[in-house]
C-alpha positions in Angstrom: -21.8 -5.7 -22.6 -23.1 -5.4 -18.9 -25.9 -3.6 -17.8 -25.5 -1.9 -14.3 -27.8 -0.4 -11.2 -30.9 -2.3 -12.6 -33.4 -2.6 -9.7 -32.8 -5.1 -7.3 -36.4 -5.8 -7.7 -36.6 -6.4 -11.2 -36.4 -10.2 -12.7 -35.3 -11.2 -16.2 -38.5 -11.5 -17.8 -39.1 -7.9 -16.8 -35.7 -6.8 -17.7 -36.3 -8.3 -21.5 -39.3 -6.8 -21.6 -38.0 -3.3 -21.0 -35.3 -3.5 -23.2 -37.2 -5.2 -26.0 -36.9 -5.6 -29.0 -33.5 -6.6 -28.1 -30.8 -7.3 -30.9 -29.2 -10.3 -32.0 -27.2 -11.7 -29.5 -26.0 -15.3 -28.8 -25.5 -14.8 -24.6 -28.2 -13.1 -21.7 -27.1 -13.7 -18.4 -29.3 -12.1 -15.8 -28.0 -11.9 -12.1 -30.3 -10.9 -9.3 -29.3 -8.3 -6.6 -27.4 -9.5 -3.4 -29.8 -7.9 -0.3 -27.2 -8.1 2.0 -25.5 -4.8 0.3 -28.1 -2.8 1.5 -29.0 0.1 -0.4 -26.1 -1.0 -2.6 -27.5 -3.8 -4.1 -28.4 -3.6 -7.8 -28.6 -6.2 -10.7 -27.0 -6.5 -13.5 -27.3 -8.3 -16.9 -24.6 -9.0 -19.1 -25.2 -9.6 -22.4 -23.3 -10.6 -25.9 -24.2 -9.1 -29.4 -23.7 -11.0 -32.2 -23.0 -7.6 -34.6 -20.3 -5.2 -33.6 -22.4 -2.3 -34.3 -26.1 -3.1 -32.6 -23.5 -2.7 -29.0 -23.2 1.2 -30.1 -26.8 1.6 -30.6 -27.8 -0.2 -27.5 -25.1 1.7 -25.4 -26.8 5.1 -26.8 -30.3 4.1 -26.2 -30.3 2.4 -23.0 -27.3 4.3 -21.0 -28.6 6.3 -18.3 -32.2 5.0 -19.2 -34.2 5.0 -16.3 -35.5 1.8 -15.3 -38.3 2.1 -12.4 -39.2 -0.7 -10.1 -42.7 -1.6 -8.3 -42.5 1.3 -5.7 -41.5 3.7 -7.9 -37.9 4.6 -7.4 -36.1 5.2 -10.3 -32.6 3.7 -11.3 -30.6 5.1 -14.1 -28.7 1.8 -15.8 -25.0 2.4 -17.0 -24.2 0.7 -19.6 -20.7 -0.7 -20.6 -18.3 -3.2 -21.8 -17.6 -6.1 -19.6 -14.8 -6.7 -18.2 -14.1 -9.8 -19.2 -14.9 -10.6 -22.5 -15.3 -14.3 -23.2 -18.4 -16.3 -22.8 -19.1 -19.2 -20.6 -18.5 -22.4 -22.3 -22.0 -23.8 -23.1 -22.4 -27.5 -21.3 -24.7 -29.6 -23.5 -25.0 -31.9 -20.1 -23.0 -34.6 -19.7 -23.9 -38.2 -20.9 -26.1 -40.2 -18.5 -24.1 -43.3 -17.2 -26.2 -46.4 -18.9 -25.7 -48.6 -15.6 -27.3 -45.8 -13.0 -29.9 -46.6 -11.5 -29.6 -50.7 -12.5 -28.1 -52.1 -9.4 -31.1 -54.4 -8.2 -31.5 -56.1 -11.3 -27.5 -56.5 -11.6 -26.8 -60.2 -11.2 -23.7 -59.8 -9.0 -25.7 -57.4 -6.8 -28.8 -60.2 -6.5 -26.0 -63.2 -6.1 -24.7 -60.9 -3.1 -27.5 -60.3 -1.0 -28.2 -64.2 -1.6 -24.9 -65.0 0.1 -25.7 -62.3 2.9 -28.8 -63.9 3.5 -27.4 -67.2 3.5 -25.0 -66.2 6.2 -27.4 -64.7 8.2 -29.6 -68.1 8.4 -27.0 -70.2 9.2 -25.5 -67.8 12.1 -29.3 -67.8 13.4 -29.6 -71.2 13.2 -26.9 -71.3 16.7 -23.3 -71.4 15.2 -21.4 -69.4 18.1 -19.3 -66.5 16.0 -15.7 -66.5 16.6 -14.3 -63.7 17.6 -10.7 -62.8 17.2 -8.7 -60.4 19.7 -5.3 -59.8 20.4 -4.1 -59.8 23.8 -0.9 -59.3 24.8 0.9 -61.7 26.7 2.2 -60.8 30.8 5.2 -62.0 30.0 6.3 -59.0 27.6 6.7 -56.3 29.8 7.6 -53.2 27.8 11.3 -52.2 28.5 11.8 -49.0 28.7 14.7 -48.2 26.9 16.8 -45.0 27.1 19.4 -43.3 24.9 22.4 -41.6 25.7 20.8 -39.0 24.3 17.8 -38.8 26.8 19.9 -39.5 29.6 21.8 -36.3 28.9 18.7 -34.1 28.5 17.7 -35.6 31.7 20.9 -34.4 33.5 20.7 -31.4 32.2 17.3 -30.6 33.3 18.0 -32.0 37.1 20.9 -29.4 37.4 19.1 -26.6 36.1 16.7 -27.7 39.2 19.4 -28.0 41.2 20.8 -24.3 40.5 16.9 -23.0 40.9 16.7 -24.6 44.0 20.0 -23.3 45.3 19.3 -19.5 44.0 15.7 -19.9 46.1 17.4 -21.1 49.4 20.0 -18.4 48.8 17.3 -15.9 48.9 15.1 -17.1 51.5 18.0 -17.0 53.5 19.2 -13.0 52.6 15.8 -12.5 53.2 15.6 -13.8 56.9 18.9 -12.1 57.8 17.3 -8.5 57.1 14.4 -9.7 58.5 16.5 -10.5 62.0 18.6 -7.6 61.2 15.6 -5.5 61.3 13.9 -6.3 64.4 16.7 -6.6 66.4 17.0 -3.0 68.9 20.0 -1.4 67.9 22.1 -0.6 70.9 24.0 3.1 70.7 27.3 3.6 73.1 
């Protein structure tokens, strides 16, 4: 069963107390109200009976009760199934791992920092530290390599250019004429 429009005020132990005594039941979830909704923002409580019958009875007793909070402003409560029926599984907690928190007296973890320690002295005690890089030699020049392929693309896209080109000149040309055309005097006979 779920209990709506509870005051967003209101807090489990206040809800119990209202509602008390409360029958049998094996599940009481209480959720707060979300005060980002505003002056839509209710809790709820969803609750599960253990008899069939005590849901009836607490359906006709507490529907439409009127629950008021701390200011006075009063909140009728609907009360109805849920809409999902199941329960949450109940998680006893899961077994605490018998090694967690045991690494500093773990041998291999004490032999470790031994060794790191070790190699720290001895790199203090003036042993330059090699250091490996890779450098490539002058001598392998990357080749640049091309593919039929690529050198077809590249054609393609120079005589596209070329066209462009040809189609601007073109232009700048008709447009000079009438330019010319159109301050020259025209001479009538």
């Amino acid at each position: 069963v779920v209990i709506r429009r509870l005051p967003p005020t209101m807090t489990q132990a206040q809800f119990i107390e209202q509602i008390s005594p409360l029958p049998d039941h094996d599940y009481l979830y209480f959720v707060k109200a979300d005060m980002s909704l505003g002056q839509y923002a209710f809790s709820r409580a969803y609750i599960n009976f253990t008899d069939q019958n005590d849901i009836f009875l607490f359906r006709e007793k507490f529907d439409n009760y009127v629950f008021v909070d701390a200011k006075g402003t009063e909140y009728p409560a609907v009360v109805e199934f849920a809409p999902f029926q199941r329960l949450p599984k109940k998680r006893v907690g899961r077994k605490k791992d018998p090694k967690c928190g045991t690494i500093e007296s773990d041998p291999y973890y004490i032999s470790f920092l031994e060794s790191l320690k070790n190699q720290e002295a001895e790199s203090a005690a003036g042993q330059p530290k090699t250091e490996y890089s890779y450098q490539p030699s002058d001598n392998a020049q990357k080749k640049v390599t091309t593919t039929p392929l690529l050198e077809y693309l590249k054609q393609r896209k120079m005589e596209k250019q070329r066209v462009r080109d040809e189609k601007r000149e073109e232009r700048r040309r008709r447009d000079l004429e009438r330019k010319r055309a159109k301050d020259e005097p025209v001479i009538q006979k």
